[in-house]
C-alpha angles and dihedrals in degrees: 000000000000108000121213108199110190117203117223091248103060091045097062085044081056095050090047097047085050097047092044080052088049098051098043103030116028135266097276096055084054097047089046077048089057100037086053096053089049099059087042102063083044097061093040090056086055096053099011086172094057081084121091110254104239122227100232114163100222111088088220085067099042088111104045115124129198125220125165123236114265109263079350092079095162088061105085116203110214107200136162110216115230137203094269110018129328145300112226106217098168153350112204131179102244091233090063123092093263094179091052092053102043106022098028 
C-alpha cells in the first residue's frame, strides 16, 4: 500500500492556504481545498514519478517533484517519492517565489 508522509511544514502551508480559502472565498471552497489535496497526495503516492523534477540548486532538493492541486491548479504540491509512497515537503501557492522559499 502506497504511503503518503506529510512534513510539518506543508502541513502548516496546507492549513494556511485553507484558512486564506476560507476567508476569501467561503467554508465550502476550503473544505473542497482540503478534500483535493487529499486525493492528491493520494494519487501521487500511487505514481510519485507522474510529478516534474524541479531544477533547485541545493543537492538536498535534487529529487524534489511538482504536481498542482486537483481543480486548485495554482497550488503546487513539492514532494520526494519514496520507496513505498511519497514525502510531502511543500504546498505553495504557484504565485509565490518559490525559489526563494525552497531553494533560498
Amino acid at each position: 500500500m502506497a504511503e503518503v508522509f506529510v512534513r510539518a511544514r506543508a502541513l502548516r502551508d496546507i492549513l494556511s492556504s485553507a484558512e486564506y480559502l476560507e476567508e476569501h472565498g467561503g467554508e465550502e471552497i476550503a473544505h473542497r481545498f482540503l478534500d483535493a489535496v487529499r486525493s492528491t497526495f493520494e494519487a501521487l503516492a500511487k505514481m510519485p514519478k507522474v510529478g516534474a523534477l524541479c531544477a533547485f540548486r541545493k543537492p538536498a532538493l535534487r529529487r524534489i517533484r511538482r504536481w498542482p492541486v486537483k481543480d486548485f491548479e495554482n497550488w503546487l504540491i513539492f514532494y520526494q517519492p519514496k520507496r513505498n509512497g511519497v514525502e510531502i515537503v511543500h504546498v505553495i501557492h504557484g504565485a509565490r517565489d518559490i525559489d526563494s522559499l525552497l531553494d533560498g
